[in-house]
ZANUKE-255268 format. One record per residue (C-alpha): residue in one letter; z negated, y, x; residue number from 0. Coordinates in Angstrom, 3 decimals, padded with zeros to 6 digits. Layout:
+-----+----------+----------+----------+-----+
! res !       pz !       py !       px !   n !
+-----+----------+----------+----------+-----+
!   a !        Z !        Y !        X ! NUM !
...
+-----+----------+----------+----------+-----+
***
This chain:
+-----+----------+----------+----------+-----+
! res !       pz !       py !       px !   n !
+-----+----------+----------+----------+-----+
!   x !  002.179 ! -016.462 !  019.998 !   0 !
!   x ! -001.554 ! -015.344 !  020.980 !   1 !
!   x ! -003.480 ! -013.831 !  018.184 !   2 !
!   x ! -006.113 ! -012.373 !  019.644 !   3 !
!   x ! -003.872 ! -009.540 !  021.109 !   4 !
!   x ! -001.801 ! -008.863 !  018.380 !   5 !
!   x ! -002.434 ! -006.052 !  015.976 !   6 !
!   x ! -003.630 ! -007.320 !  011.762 !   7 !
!   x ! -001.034 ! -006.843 !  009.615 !   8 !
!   x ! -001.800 ! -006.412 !  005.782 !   9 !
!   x !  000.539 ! -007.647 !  003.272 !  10 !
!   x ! -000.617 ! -006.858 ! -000.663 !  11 !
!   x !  001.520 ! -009.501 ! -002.836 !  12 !
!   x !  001.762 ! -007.944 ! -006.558 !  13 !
!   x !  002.406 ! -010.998 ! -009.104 !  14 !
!   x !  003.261 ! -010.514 ! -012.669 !  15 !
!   x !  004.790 ! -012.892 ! -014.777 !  16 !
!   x !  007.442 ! -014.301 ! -012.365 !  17 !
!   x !  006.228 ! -017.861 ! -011.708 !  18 !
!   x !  009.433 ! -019.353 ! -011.490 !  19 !
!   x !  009.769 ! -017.261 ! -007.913 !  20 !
!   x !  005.726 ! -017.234 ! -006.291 !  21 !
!   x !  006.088 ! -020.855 ! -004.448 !  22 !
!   x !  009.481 ! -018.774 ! -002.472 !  23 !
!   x !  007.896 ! -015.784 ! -002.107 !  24 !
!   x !  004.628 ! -017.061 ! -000.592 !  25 !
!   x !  006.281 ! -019.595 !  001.396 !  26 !
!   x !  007.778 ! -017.651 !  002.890 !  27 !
!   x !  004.722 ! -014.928 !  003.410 !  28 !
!   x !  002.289 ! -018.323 !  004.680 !  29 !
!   x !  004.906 ! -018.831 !  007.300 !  30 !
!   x !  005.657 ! -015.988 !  009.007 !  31 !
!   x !  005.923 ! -016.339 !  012.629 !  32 !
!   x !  003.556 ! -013.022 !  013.566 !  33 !
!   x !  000.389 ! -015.077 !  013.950 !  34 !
!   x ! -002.254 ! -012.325 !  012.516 !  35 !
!   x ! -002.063 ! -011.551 !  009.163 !  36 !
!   x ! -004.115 ! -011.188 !  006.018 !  37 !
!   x ! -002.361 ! -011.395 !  002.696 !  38 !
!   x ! -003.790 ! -009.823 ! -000.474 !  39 !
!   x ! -002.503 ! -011.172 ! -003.486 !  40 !
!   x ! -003.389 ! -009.132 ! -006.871 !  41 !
!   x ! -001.878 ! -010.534 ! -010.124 !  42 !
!   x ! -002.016 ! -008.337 ! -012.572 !  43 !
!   x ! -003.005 ! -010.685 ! -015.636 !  44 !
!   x ! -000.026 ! -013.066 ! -015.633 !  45 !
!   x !  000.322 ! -014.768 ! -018.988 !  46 !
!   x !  003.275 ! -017.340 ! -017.776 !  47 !
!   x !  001.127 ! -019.629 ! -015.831 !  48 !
!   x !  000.973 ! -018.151 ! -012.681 !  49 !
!   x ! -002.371 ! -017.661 ! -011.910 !  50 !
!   x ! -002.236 ! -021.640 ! -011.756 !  51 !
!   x !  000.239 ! -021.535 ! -009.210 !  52 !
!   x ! -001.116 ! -018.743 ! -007.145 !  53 !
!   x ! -004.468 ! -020.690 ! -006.661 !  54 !
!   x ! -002.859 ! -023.447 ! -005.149 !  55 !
!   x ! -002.644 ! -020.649 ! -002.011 !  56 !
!   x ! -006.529 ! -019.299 ! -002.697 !  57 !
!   x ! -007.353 ! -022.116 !  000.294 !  58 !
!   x ! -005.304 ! -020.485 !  003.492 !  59 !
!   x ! -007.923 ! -018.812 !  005.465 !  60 !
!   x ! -006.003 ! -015.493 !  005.432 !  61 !
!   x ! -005.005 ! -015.498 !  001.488 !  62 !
!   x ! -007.875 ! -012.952 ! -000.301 !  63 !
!   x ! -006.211 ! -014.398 ! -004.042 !  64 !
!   x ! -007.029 ! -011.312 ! -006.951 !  65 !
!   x ! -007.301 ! -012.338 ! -010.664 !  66 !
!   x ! -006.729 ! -009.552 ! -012.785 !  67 !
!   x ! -008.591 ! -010.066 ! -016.175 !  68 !
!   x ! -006.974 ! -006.897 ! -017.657 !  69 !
!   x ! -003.237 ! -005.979 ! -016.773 !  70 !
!   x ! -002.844 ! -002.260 ! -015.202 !  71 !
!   x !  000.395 ! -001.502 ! -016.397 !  72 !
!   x !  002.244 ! -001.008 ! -013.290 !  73 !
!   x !  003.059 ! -002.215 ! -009.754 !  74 !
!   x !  001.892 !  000.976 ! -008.777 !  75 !
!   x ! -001.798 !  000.441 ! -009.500 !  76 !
!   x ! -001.601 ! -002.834 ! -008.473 !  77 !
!   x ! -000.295 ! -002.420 ! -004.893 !  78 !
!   x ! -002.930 !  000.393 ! -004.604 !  79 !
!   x ! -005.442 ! -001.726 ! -005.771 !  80 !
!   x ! -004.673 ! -004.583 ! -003.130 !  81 !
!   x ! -004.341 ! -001.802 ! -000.441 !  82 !
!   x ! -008.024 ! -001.125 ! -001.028 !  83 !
!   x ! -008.729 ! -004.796 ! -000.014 !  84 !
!   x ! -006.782 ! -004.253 !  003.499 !  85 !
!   x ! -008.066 ! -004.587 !  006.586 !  86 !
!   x ! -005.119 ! -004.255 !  008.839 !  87 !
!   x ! -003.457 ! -001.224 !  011.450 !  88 !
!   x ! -000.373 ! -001.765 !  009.015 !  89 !
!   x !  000.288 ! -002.836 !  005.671 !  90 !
!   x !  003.463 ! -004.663 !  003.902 !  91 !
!   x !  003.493 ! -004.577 !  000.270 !  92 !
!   x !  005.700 ! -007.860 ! -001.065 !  93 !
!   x !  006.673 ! -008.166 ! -004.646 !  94 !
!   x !  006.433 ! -011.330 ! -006.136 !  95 !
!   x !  010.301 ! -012.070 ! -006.766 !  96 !
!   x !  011.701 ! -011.175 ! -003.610 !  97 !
!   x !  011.154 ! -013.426 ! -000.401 !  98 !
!   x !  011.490 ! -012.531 !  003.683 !  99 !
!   x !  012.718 ! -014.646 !  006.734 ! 100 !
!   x !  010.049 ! -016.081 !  008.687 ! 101 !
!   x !  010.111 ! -013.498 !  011.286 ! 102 !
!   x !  010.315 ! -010.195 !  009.250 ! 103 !
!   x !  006.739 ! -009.245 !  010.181 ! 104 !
!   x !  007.093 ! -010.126 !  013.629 ! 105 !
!   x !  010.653 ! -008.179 !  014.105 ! 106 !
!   x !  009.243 ! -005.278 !  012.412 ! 107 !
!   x !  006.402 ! -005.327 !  014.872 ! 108 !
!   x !  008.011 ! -004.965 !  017.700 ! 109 !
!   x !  009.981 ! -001.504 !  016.577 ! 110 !
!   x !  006.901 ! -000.264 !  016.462 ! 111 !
!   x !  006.235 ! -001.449 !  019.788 ! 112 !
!   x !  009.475 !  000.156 !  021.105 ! 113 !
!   x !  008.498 !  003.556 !  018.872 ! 114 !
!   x !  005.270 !  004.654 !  019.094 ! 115 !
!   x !  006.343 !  007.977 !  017.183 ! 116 !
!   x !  007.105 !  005.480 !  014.390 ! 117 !
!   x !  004.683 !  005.177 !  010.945 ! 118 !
!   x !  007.474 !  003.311 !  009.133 ! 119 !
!   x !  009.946 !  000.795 !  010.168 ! 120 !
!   x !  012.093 ! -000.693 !  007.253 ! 121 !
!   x !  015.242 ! -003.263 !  007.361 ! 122 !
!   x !  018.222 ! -003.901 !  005.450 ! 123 !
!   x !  017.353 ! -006.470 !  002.284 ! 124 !
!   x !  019.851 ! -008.983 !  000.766 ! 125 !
!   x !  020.834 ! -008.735 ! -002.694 ! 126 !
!   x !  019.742 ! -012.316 ! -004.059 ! 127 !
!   x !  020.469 ! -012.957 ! -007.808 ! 128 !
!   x !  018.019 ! -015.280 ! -009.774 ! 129 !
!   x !  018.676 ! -018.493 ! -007.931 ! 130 !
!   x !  018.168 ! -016.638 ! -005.009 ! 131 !
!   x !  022.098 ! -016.739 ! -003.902 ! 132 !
!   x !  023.054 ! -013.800 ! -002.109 ! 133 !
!   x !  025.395 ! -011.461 ! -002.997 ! 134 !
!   x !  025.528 ! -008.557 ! -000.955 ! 135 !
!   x !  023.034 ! -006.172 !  000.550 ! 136 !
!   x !  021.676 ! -002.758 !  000.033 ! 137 !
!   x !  022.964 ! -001.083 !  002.882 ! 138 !
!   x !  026.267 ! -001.301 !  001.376 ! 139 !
!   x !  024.916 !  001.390 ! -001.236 ! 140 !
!   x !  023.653 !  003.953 !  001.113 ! 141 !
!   x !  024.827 !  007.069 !  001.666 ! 142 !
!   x !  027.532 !  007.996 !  004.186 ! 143 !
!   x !  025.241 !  010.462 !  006.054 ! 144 !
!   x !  022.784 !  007.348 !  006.322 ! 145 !
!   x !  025.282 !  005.059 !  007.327 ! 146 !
!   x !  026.619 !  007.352 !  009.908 ! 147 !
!   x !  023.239 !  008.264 !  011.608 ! 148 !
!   x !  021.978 !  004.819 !  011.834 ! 149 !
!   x !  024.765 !  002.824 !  013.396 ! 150 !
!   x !  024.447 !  005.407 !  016.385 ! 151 !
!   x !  020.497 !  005.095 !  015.974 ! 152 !
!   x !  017.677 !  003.287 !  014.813 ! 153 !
!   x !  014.968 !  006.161 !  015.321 ! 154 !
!   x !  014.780 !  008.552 !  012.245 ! 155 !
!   x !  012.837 !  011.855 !  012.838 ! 156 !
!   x !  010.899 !  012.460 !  009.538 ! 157 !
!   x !  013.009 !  015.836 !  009.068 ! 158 !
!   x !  016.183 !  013.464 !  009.225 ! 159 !
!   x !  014.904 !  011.297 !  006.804 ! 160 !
!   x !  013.716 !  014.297 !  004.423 ! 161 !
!   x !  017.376 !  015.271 !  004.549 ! 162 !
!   x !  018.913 !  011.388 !  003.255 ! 163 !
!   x !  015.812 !  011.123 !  000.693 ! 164 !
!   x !  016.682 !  014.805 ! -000.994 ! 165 !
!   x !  020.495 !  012.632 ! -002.144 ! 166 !
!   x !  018.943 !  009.059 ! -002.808 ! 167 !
!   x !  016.224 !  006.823 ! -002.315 ! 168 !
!   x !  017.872 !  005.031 !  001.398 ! 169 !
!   x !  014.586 !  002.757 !  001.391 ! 170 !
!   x !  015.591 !  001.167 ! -002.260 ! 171 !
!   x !  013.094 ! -002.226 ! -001.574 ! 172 !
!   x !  009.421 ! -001.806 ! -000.594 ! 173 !
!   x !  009.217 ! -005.216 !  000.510 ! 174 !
!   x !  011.293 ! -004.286 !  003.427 ! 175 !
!   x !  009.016 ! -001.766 !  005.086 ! 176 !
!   x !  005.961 ! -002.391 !  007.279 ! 177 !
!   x !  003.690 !  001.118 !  007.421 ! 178 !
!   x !  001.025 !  002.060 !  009.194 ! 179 !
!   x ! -002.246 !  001.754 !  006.815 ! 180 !
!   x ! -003.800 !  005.270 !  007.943 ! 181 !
!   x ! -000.706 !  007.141 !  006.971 ! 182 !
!   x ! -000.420 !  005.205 !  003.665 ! 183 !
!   x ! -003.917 !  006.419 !  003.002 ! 184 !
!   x ! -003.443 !  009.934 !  004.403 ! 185 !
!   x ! -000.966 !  010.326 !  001.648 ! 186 !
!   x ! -003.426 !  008.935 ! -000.823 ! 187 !
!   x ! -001.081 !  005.731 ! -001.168 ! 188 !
!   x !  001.718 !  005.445 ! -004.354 ! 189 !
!   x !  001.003 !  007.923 ! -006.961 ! 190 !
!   x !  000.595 !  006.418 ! -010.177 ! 191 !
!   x !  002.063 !  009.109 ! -012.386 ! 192 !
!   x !  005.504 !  007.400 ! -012.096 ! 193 !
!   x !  006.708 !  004.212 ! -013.346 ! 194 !
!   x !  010.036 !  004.120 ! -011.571 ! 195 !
!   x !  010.130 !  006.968 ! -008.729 ! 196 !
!   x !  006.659 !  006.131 ! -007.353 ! 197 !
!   x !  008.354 !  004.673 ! -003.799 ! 198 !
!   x !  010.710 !  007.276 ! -003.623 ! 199 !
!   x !  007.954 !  009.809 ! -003.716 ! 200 !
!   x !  005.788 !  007.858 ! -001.016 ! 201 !
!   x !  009.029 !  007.969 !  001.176 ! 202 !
!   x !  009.502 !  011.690 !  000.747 ! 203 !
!   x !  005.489 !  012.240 !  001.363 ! 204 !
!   x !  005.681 !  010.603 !  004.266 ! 205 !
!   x !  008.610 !  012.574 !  006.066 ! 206 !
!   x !  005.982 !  014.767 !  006.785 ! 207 !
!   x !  004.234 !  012.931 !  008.723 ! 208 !
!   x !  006.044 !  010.451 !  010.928 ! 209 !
!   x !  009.371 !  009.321 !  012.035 ! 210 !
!   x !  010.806 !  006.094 !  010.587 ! 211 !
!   x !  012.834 !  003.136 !  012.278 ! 212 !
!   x !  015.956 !  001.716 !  010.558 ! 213 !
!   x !  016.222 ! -002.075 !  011.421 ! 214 !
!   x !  020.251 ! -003.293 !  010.574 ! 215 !
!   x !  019.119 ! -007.182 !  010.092 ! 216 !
!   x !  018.748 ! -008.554 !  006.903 ! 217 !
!   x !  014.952 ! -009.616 !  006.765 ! 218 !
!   x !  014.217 ! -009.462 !  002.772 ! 219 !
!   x !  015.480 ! -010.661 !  000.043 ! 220 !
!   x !  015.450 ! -008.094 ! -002.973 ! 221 !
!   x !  016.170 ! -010.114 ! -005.983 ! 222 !
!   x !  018.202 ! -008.835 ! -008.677 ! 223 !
!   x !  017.665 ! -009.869 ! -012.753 ! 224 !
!   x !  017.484 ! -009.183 ! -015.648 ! 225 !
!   x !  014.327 ! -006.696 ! -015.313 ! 226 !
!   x !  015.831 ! -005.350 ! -012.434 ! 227 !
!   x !  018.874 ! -003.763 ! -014.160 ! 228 !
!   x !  018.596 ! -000.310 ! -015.038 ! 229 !
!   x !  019.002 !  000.397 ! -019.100 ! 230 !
!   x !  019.247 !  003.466 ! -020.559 ! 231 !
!   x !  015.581 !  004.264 ! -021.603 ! 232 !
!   x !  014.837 !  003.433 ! -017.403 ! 233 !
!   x !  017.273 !  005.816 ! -016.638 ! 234 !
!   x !  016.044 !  008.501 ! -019.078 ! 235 !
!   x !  012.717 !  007.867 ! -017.537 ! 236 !
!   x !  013.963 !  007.971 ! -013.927 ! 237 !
!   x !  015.797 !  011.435 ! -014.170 ! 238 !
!   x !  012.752 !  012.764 ! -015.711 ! 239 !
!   x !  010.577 !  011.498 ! -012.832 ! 240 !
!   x !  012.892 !  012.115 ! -010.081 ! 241 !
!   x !  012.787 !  016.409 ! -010.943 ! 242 !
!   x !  008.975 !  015.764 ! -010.994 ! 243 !
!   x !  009.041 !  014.214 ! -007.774 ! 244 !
!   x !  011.242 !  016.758 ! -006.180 ! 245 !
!   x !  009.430 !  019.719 ! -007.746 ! 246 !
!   x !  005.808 !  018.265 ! -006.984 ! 247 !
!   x !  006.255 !  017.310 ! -003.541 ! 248 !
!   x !  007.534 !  021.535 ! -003.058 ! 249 !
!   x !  004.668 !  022.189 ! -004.845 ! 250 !
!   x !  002.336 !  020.469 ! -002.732 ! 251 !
!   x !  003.375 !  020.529 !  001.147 ! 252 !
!   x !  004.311 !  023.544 !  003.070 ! 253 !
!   x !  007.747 !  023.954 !  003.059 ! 254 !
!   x !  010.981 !  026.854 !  003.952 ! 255 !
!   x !  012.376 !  028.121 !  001.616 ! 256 !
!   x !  015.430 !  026.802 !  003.455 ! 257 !
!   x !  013.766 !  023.272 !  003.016 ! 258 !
!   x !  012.640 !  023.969 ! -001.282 ! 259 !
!   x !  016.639 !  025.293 ! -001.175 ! 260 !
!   x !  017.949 !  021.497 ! -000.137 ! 261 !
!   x !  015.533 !  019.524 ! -001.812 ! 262 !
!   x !  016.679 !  021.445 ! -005.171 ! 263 !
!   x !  019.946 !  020.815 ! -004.660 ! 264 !
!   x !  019.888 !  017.508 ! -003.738 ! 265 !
!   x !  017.758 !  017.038 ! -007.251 ! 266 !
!   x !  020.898 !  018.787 ! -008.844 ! 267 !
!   x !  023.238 !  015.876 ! -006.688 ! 268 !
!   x !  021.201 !  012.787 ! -007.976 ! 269 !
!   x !  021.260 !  013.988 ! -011.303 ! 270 !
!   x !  024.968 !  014.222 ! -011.738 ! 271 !
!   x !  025.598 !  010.970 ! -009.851 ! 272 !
!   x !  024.007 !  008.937 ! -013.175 ! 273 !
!   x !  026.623 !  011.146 ! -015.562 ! 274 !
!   x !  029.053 !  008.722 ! -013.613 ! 275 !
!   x !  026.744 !  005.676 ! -014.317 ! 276 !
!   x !  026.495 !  006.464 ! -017.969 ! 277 !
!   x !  027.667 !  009.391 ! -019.017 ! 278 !
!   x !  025.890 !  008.699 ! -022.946 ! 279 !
!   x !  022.910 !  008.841 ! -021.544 ! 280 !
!   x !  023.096 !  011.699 ! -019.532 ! 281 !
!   x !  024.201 !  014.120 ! -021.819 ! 282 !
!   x !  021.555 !  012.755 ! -024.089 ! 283 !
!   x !  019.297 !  013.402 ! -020.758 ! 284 !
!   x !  020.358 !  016.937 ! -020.260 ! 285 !
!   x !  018.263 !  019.086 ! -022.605 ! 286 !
!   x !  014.828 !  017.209 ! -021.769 ! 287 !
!   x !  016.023 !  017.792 ! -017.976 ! 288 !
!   x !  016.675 !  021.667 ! -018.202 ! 289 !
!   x !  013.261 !  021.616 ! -020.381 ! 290 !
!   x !  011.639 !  020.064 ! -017.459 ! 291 !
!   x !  012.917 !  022.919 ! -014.635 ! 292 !
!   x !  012.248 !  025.392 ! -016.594 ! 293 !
!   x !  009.190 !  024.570 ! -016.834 ! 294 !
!   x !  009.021 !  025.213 ! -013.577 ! 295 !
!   x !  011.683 !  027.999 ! -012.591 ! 296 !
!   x !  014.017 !  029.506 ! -015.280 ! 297 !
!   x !  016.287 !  029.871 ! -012.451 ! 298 !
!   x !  016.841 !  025.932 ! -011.599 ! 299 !
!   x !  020.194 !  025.205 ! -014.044 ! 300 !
!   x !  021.848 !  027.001 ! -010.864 ! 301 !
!   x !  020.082 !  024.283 ! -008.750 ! 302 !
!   x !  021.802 !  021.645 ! -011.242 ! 303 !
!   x !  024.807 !  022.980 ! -010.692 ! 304 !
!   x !  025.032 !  023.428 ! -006.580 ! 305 !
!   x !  023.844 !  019.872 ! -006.994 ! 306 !
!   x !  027.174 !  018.997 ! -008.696 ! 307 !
!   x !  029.172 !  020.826 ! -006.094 ! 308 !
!   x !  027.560 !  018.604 ! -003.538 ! 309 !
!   x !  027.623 !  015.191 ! -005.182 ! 310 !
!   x !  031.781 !  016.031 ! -005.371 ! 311 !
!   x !  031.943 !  016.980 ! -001.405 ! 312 !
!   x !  029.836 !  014.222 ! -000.589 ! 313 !
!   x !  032.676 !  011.700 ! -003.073 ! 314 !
!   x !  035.309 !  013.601 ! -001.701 ! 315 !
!   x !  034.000 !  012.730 !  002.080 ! 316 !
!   x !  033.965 !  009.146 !  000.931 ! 317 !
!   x !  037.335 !  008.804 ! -000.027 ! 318 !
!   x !  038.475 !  010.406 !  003.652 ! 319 !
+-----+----------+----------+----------+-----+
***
């Protein structure tokens, strides 16, 4: 494939402490088919040995290799610091346990070929666990509404999307989604006030923006671990973030009030869907979420509670 007509793409690789996974991961970055790319990699002061293993890669022409000599304290900060290294009309950012087939850039490529109305396209990931045996595949967790829209589509108006993102996060792996670099920076990138939600939030941001483009193949491969596994001090942290998230992106882009309406509901869904995860933790949740919205609005518990009502129609449309 020519490279001298084909557009840079920029993927930021975030390392910490996963050594045992970097030679898959960058494998299978090095030797991607789409022929112009630059690759970023940032690790974020490994301590396991690593940074050894990551210079093996400092000699490929298009590897820019980052030694942290202080760690940041989140993938967040990281990926935003390796963005400000990029040089490319689109940007991938690849953690440093998953891996991709060999043509995920190129694939993703041409959707945006095919859309020009695009600013994201994203694909389906395998579940891998930490051999890197797959299991299943995150589509399988989506919503219904998701499903249903994208097996008659694969173009996603960003008022569409709004409408999936305001019940779940339907882009779960950021691995899997190639954006275009100006809107990343429009949006001023991941915010670094979360430690959990921070995609979710960049996905909601950018619904204002742009359409997205849902690509059914597999093309990532989001591993799943021991880190990966949600305990109950990440979930007390994620429902705290996720009102934040819904509350500061109404408090910061122009919205209805029919649109502030949904999006406060749909906080209300999410947060009863983890009193079936773990119901312990949820109740223990409660008091620091209805501190949170009222913060806010003293009217919101009514928002918790339409939320309820929906999360049951939505089960109850499952089970048709």
């Amino acid at each position: 494939m020519d490279k001298s007509n084909k557009a840079l793409v920029s993927i930021v690789f975030t390392s910490y402490n996963h050594k045992e996974y970097l030679r898959q991961a960058l494998d299978s970055l090095v030797g991607q088919t789409y022929p112009n790319l630059e690759i970023i990699i940032i690790d974020d002061c490994s301590t396991d040995g690593s940074q050894e293993i990551l210079k093996e890669y400092s000699h490929y022409p298009n590897i820019n290799l980052k030694l942290q000599t202080e760690n940041s304290g989140s993938y967040v900060k990281a990926s935003n610091y390796g963005a400000s290294f990029a040089n490319g009309e689109y940007i991938l950012f690849a953690q440093c346990d998953d891996f991709a087939e060999s043509n995920q850039i190129e694939v993703l490529m041409e959707q945006f070929e095919k859309n020009p109305s695009a600013g994201v396209v994203f694909s389906t990931s395998k579940l891998v666990d930490e051999k890197g045996i797959a299991f299943s595949d995150d589509f399988i967790g989506r919503e219904k509404s998701f499903k249903n829209a994208v097996s008659k589509k694969s173009l996603i108006s960003g008022k569409e999307m709004k409408e999936f993102l305001s019940f779940s996060c339907v882009i779960p792996n950021l691995s899997a989604a190639l954006i275009k670099r100006e809107l990343f920076t429009k949006v001023n990138g991941l915010s670094d006030r979360y430690l959990v939600v921070a995609d979710w939030e960049f996905w909601l941001d950018m619904t204002e923006l742009t359409d997205f483009v849902y690509v059914s193949m597999p093309l990532n491969y989001f591993r799943q671990h021991a880190t990966t596994i949600r305990s109950s001090i990440k979930m007390k942290t994620q429902i705290i973030e996720m009102f934040k998230m819904f509350y500061n992106h109404i408090s910061k882009n122009n919205l209805t009030p029919s649109q502030v309406q949904k999006l406060k509901i749909g906080a209300g869904a999410v947060w009863f869907s983890y009193y079936l995860e773990n119901k312990k933790t949820w109740r223990e949740c409660f008091s620091l979420v209805r501190n949170e919205i009222n913060a806010t609005e003293r009217n919101n518990l009514y928002y918790l509670f339409l939320g309820v009502k929906k999360h049951v129609i939505v089960y109850l449309n499952k089970r048709r």
